[in-house]
N, C-alpha and C positions, 0 to 999 in steps of 0.2 A: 715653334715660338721660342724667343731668347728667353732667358731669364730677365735680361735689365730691361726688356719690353713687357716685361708679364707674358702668364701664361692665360690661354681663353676658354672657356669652355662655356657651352650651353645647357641650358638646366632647365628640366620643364616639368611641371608636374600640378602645377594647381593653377589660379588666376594669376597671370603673370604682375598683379600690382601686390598678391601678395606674397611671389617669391623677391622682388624688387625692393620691397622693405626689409624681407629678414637680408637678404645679399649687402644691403645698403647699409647694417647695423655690423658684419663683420670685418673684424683685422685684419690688415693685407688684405683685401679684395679696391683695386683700386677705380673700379669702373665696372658700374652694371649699366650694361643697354637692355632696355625691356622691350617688348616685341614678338615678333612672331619667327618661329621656324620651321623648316620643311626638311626630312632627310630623304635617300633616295628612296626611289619607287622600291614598295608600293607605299610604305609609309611618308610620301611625298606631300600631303596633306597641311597645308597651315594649322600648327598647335601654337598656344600661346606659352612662353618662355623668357629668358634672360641670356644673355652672356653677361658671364664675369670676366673679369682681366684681375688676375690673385699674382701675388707673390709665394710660389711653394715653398719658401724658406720661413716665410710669416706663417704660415697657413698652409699647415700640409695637407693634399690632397685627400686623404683616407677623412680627414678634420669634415672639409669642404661637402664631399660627397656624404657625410653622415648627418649633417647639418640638413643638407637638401633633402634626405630619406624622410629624416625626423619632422621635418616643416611643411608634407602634402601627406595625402594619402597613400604612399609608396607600397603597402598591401592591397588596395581594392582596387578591381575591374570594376568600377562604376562604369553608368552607362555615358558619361563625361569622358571618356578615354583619349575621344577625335579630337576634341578642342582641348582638351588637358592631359595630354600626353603623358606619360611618368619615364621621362629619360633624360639620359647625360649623354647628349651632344658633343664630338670630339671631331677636331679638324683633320687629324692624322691616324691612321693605324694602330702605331708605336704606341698615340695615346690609349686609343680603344683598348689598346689588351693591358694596359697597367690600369684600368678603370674595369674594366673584368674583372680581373683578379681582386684590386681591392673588394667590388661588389660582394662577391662570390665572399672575402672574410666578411666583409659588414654584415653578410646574410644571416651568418650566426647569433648576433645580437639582434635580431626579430623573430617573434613569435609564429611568425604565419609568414609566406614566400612573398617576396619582393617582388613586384610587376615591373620598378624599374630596368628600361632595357639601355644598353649602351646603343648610340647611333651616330652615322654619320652627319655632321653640320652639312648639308650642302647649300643650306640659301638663309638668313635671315632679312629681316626686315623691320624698322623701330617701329615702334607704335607713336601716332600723331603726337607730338608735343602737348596737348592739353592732358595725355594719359602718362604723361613720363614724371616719375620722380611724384606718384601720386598720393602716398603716404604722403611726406615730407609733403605737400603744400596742403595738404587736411586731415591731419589726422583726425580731429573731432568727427568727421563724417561717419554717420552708421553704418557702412559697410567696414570702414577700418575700423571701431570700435569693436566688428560680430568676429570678423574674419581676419584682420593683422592682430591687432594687439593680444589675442593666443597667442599669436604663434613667437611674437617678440616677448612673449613671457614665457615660454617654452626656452626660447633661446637665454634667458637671465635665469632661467632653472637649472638647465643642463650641459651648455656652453657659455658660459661665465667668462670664461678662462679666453675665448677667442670672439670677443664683442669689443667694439669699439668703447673707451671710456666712457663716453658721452650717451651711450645705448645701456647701461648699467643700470642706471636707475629705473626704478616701474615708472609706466605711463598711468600719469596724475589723473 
C-alpha cells in the first residue's frame, strides 16, 4: 500500500460493531469497513472484524495495534474464538513480520500472553448496510451502552492523545 493511499489492515477480535466504533473514534484512521474476514486454511473460517485505512505518520502502527489489544479480549481463549478471532490481518508479508515484532514488544506490557495472532487477509466481506457504521446511527441502544461505551472510555482514559477531537468528551 502507498502511503498517500493509506495503509490497510485488518483487525478482529471482538463484535465487529464494537471494534468499528473504537476504529471510527481514532486520528488518522480514515476508513473503517466492518465485516467479515477469512485468512487462509485452516483458519479459513468467517470471523467478524474491520479494516482500517490509517495514515502511519498520523497514527503509528505500534499506537494502532495496542489500541486493538487494549479494546477486545486479546488474553482470553474464550470459547468465542471462531466468530471472534483475536488477529491483525495483513495483506503482505513485509507487513506480517513488522506486526510480529511489534506484537512480540507490545507483549511486554500485558500481564498474561496475548492470543492475538498475525494472519494473512485473504478475503473480506462488508456487513449488510443496516450493520455499518452501527454505533454512530444509535448509540442510545443497550447493546452500545453495555459493550462500546467501555471501550470508548477506555480509549478517553488511556489514548487521549490519538482520538479524534470530537470523541474526547464522555458519552452523555
Amino acid at each position: 500500500m502507498t502511503l498517500e493511499a493509506g495503509v490497510k489492515i485488518g483487525l478482529g477480535g471482538g463484535c465487529h460493531w464494537c471494534t468499528e466504533a473504537v476504529f471510527q473514534a481514532i486520528a488518522g484512521i480514515s476508513k473503517v469497513e466492518q465485516g467479515f474476514i477469512r485468512s487462509d486454511p485452516p483458519e479459513n473460517a468467517w470471523s467478524e472484524a474491520v479494516v482500517v485505512t490509517f495514515d502511519p505518520v498520523a497514527l503509528p502502527l505500534e499506537v494502532l495495534l495496542e489500541i486493538h489489544l487494549r479494546t477486545h479480549s486479546s488474553t482470553s481463549h474464550h470459547k468465542m474464538r471462531g466468530k471472534y478471532r483475536s488477529a491483525v490481518y495483513v495483506y503482505d508479508a513485509g507487513t506480517g513480520v513488522k506486526v510480529g515484532r511489534l506484537m512480540r514488544a507490545l507483549q511486554q506490557r500485558f500481564d498474561e500472553p496475548l492470543v492475538t495472532r498475525v494472519m494473512t487477509l485473504a478475503e473480506f466481506k462488508a456487513s449488510d448496510e443496516q450493520f455499518r457504521n452501527y454505533y454512530a446511527k444509535g448509540p442510545e441502544r443497550p447493546f452500545c451502552k453495555t459493550y462500546i461505551d467501555p471501550k470508548l472510555a477506555l480509549l478517553r482514559k488511556q489514548f487521549a492523545a490519538a482520538l479524534k477531537p470530537e470523541r474526547l468528551e464522555a458519552a452523555e
